[in-house]
C-alpha positions in Angstrom: 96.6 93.5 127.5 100.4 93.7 126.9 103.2 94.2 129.4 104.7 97.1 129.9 107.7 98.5 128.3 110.5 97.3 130.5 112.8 99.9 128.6 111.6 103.5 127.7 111.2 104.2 123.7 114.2 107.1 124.2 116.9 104.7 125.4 115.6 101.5 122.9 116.2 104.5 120.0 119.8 105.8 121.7 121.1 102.4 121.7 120.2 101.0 118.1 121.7 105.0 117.1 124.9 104.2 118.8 125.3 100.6 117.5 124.6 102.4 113.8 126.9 104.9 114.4 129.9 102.9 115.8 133.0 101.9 113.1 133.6 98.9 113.7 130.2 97.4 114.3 129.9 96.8 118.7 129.5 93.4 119.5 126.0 92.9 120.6 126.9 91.5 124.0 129.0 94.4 125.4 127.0 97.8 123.4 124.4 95.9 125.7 126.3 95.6 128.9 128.0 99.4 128.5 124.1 100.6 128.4 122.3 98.2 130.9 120.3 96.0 128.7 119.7 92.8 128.2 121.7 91.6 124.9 119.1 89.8 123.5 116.9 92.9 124.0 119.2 94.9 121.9 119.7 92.5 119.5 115.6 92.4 118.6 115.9 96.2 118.9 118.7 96.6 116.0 116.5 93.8 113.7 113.7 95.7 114.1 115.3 98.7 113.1 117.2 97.1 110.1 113.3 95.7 109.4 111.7 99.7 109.5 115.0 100.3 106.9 113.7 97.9 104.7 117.3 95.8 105.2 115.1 92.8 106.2 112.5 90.9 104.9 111.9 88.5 107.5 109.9 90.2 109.8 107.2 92.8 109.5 108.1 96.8 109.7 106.8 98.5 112.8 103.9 99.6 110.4 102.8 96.5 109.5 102.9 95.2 113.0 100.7 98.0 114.4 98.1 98.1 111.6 98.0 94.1 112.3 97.5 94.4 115.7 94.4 97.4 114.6 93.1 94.8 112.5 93.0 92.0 114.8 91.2 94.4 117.1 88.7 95.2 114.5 88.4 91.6 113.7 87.4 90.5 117.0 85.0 93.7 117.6 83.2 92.5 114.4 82.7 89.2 115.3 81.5 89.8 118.7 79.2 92.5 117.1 77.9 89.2 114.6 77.6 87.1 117.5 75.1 89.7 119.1 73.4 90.4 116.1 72.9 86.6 115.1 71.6 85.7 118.8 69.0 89.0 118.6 67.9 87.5 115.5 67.5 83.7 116.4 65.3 85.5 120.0 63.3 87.4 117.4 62.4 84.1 115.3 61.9 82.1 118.4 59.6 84.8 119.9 57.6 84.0 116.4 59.4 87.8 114.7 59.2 85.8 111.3 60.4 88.9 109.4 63.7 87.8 110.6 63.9 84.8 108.5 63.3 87.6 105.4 65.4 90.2 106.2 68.4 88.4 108.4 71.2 86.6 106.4 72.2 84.9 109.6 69.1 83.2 110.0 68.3 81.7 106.6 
């Protein structure tokens, strides 16, 4: 299970606004002090954003991340439910079910 949020979603989207909407650019360091945050924090907040802009190409969008992190879920759901399927079907054989070793790709 992941942490929680140290920082809620309305003050990680107030501070990336303000650094966008400064002229001159705010250095990093002190946008971050003036609001409370750690710098480095805001500095992973502003690459996502420029990321979800489609300014960067060296990290995934939030999209991407979240439909990642579905499919890994889904992944591991599926395996387990192979696992479980695949030890059913080796009991069956044992237990002399030989229709198993006709119908079950995991057992031939």
């Amino acid at each position: 299970m992941a942490a929680p949020k140290k920082y809620p979603d309305e003050l990680r989207a107030r501070a990336v606004r303000l650094y966008w909407e400064s002229d001159p650019k705010p250095v990093i360091r002190r946008l971050a002090e003036q609001l409370g945050v750690h710098h480095e924090a805001l500095r992973n907040w502003i690459r996502q954003d420029e990321a979800d802009r489609g300014e960067r190409d060296d990290r995934p969008t939030t999209s991407e991340s979240e439909e990642l992190r579905r499919l890994r879920r889904e992944n591991a759901e599926l395996k387990r439910a192979n696992e479980i399927l695949t030890v059913t079907c080796a009991a069956w054989a044992w237990l002399g079910g030989l229709w198993c070793f006709r119908f079950c790709r995991a057992c031939r």
